[in-house]
PLY file of the C-alpha trace (Angstrom):
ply
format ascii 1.0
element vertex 263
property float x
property float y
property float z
element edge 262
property int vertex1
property int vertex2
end_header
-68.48 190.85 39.69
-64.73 191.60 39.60
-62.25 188.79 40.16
-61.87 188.09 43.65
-59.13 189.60 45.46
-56.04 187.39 46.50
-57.29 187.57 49.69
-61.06 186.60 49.48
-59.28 183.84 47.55
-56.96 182.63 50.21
-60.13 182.49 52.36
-62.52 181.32 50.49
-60.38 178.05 49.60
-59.78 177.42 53.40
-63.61 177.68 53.70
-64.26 175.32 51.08
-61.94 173.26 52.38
-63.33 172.95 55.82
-67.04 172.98 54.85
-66.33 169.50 52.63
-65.26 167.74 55.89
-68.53 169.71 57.69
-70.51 168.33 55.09
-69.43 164.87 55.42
-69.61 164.56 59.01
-73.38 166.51 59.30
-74.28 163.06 57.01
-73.06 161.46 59.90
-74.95 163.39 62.78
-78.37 162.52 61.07
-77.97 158.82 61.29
-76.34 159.11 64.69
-79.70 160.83 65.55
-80.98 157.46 66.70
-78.40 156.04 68.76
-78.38 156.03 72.34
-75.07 157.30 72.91
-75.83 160.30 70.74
-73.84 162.56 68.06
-72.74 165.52 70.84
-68.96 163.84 71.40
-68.70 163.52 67.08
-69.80 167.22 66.68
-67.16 168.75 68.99
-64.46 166.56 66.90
-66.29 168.10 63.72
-65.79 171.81 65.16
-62.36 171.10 66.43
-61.70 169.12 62.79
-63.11 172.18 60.91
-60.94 175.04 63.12
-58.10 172.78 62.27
-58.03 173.17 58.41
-59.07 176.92 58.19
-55.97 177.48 60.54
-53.67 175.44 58.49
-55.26 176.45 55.13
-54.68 180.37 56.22
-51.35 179.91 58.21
-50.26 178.49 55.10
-51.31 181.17 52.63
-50.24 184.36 55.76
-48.14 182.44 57.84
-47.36 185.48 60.51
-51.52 186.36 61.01
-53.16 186.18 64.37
-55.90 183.79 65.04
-58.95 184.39 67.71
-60.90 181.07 67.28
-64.20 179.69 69.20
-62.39 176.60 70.63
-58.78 177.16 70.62
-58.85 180.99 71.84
-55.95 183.44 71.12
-52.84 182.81 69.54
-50.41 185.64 68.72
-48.81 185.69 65.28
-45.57 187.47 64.47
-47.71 190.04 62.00
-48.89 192.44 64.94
-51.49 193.91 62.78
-53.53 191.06 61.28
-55.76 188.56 63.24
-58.25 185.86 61.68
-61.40 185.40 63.83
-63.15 182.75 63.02
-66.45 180.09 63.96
-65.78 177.05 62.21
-69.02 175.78 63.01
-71.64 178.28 63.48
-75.02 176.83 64.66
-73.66 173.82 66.38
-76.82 173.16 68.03
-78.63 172.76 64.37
-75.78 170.28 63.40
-76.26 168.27 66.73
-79.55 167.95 65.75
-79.65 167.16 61.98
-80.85 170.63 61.22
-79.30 171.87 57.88
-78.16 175.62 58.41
-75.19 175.87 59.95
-71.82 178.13 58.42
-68.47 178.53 58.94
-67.52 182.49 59.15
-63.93 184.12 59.22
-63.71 187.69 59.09
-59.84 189.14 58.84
-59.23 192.33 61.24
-56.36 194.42 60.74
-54.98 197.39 62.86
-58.48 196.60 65.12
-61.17 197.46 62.17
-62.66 193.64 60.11
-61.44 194.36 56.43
-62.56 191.37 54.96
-65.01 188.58 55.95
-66.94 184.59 54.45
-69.93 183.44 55.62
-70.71 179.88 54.15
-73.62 177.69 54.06
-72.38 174.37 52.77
-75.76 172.79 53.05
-77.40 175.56 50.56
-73.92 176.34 49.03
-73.91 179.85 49.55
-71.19 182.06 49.95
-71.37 185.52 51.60
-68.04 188.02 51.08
-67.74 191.11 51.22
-64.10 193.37 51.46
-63.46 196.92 53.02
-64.61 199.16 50.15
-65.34 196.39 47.70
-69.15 195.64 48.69
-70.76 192.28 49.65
-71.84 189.15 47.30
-73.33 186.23 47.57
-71.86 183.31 45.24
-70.72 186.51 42.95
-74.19 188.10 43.21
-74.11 191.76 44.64
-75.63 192.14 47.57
-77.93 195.35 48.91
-79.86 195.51 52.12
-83.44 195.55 51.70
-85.33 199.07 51.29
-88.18 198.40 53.34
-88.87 201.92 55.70
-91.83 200.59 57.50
-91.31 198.59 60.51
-94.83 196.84 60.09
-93.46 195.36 56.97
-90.10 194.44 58.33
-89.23 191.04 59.26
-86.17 190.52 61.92
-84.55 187.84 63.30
-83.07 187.47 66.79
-81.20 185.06 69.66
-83.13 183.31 72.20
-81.81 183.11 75.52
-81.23 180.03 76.68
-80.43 177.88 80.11
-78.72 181.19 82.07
-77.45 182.61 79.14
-78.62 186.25 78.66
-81.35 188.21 80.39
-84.54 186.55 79.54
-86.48 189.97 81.44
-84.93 191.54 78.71
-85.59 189.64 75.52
-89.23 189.00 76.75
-89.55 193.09 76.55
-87.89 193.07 73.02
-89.57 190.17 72.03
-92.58 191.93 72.80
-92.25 194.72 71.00
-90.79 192.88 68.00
-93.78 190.66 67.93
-96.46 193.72 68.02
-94.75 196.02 65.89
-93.58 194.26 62.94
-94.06 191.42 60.04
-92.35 188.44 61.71
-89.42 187.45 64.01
-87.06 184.29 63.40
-84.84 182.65 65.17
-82.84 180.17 62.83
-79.42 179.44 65.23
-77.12 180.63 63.80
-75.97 184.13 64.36
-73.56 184.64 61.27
-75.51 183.68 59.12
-78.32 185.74 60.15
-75.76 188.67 59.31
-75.52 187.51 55.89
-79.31 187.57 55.46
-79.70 191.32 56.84
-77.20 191.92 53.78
-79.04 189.79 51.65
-82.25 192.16 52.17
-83.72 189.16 53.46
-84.28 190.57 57.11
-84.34 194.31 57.86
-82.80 193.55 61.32
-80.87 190.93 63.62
-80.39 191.90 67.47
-78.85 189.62 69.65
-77.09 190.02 73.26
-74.06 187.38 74.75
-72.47 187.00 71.06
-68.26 186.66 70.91
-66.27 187.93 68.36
-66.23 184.96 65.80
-69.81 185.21 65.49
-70.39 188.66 64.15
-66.85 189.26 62.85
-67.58 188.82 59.26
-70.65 190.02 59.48
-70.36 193.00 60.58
-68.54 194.26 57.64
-71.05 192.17 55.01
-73.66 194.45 56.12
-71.60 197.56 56.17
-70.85 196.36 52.71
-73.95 195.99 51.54
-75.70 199.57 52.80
-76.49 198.46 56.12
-76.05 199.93 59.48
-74.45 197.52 62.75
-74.21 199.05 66.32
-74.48 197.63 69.77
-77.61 197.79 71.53
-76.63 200.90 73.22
-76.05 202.60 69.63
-72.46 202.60 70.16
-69.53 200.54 68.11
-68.59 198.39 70.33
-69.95 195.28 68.43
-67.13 193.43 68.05
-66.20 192.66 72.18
-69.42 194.00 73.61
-71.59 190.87 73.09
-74.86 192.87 71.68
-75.15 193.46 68.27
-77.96 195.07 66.11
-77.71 195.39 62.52
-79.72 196.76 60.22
-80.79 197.89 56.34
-80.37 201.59 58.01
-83.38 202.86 57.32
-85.01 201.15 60.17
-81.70 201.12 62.65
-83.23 204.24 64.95
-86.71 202.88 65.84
-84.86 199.44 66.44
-82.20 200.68 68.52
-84.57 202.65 70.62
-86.86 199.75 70.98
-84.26 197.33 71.99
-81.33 198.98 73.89
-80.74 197.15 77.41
-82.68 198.90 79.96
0 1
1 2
2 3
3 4
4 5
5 6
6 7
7 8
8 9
9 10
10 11
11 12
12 13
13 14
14 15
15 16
16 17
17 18
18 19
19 20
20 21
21 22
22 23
23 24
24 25
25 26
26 27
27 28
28 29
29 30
30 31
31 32
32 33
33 34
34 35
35 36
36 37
37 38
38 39
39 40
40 41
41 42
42 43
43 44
44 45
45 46
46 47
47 48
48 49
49 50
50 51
51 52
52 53
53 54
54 55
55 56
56 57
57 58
58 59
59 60
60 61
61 62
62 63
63 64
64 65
65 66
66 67
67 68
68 69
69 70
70 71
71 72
72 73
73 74
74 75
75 76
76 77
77 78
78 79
79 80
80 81
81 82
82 83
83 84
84 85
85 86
86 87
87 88
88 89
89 90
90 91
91 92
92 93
93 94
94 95
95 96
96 97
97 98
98 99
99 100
100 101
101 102
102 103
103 104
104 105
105 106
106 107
107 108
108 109
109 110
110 111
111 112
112 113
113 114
114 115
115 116
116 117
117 118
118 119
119 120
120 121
121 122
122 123
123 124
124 125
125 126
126 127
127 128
128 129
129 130
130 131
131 132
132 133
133 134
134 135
135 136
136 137
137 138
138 139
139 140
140 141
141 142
142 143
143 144
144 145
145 146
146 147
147 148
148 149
149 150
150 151
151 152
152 153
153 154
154 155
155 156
156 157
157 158
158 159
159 160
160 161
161 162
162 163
163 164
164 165
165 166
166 167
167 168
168 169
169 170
170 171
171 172
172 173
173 174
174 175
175 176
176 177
177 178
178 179
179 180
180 181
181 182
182 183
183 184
184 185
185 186
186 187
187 188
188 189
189 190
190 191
191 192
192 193
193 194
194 195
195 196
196 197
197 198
198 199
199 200
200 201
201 202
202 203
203 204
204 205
205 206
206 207
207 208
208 209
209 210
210 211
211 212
212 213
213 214
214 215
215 216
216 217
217 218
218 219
219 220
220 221
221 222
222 223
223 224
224 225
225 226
226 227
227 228
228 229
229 230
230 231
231 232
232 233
233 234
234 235
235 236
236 237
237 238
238 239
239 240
240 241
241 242
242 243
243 244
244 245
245 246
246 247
247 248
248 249
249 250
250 251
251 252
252 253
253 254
254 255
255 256
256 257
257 258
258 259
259 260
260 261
261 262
């Protein structure tokens, strides 16, 4: 692999950064596990801990950027062009619960297109990158979407809607389809990182409806990077603010899409 960009630098150290207090704390949740008061209060202050150093880390290295982040919201910078998005816990119902795969993601957008974007698994250690132009890696591995053309083959992962969240008419129509037609479906928790494994090749597709932002920011553009295809469920672009996302290794994108869209 080339050296890593300045910028992939700047983010991956604020990643790192947040993912050893992550680390430490998941340690933590498990033995909390078993008390009565339970772990949910000590996993927001994780979240809020782990938004907290990726915005100093990165206001530090591009002090005028934007930042969109899950529990602090919008806050304007004085560069009108660049915004951070960013999850700094991804698959907080996994961490609640002593389940090891959770990430932290932060994707950079500039001018209203993501540019650059880390996905990290601190529990596996793997880091997903990928840059506008520049492809997409995994801990300095290149990364290429899987070439599977056949949908019976193809294994896909998904959201499950849960307690009023999401159209559960819908999904069980999908679901259906998903489960007759192809090799498999998952459903791991953690949206993000379910990106990074469509540009791993290890899934040929991820749909999922009521997402924000900060979970497909980065991404999107890792499987753009790595020869993949990402639309909404409709087929159009609006990924990013629409809240439905399906991404895919390409080859399969047009019997998914057709399958899936919203009726």
């Amino acid at each position: 692999m080339t050296p890593r960009s300045a910028l992939l630098n700047v983010m991956t150290r604020a990643v790192d950064k947040a993912a050893r207090a992550l680390k430490r704390d998941f340690g933590e949740v498990e033995q909390l596990q078993v008390s009565t008061k339970g772990p949910s209060d000590f996993v927001s202050n994780a979240d809020l801990k782990s938004e907290r150093i990726l915005r100093e880390e990165l206001a530090k290295a591009r002090p005028g950027y934007a930042f969109l982040a899950e529990e602090s919201g919008a806050t304007a910078g004085t560069d009108a062009e660049h915004r951070w998005i960013i999850d700094p816990l991804d698959g907080t119902t996994n961490f609640l619960h002593g389940l090891p795969h959770f990430c932290i993601s932060v994707g950079l957008e500039k001018a209203g297109e993501i540019v650059a974007g880390v996905i990290y698994d601190p529990i596996k250690d793997e880091m997903f990158l990928a840059e506008k132009g520049g492809g997409a890696f995994l801990n300095d591995r290149r990364l290429r979407v899987s070439a599977r053309k056949n949908l019976g083959e193809s294994l896909l992962a998904t959201g499950i809607p849960f307690r009023g969240h999401g159209d559960t008419t819908d999904f069980k129509r999908q679901l259906d389809f998903a489960m007759n037609e192809t090799a498999g479906v998952r459903r791991l928790g953690a949206a993000a990182l379910d990106l990074a494994y469509v540009a791993a090749g290890r899934y040929e597709g991820f749909w999922e409806e009521g997402l924000s932002p900060w979970d497909v920011a980065a991404g999107i553009l890792l499987v753009r990077e790595a020869g993949g295809y990402v639309s909404d469920l409709k087929g159009g672009q609006n990924m990013l603010h629409g809240g439905t996302i399906l991404a895919s290794n390409g080859l399969l994108h047009a019997p998914l899409q057709a399958a899936l869209k919203p009726h």
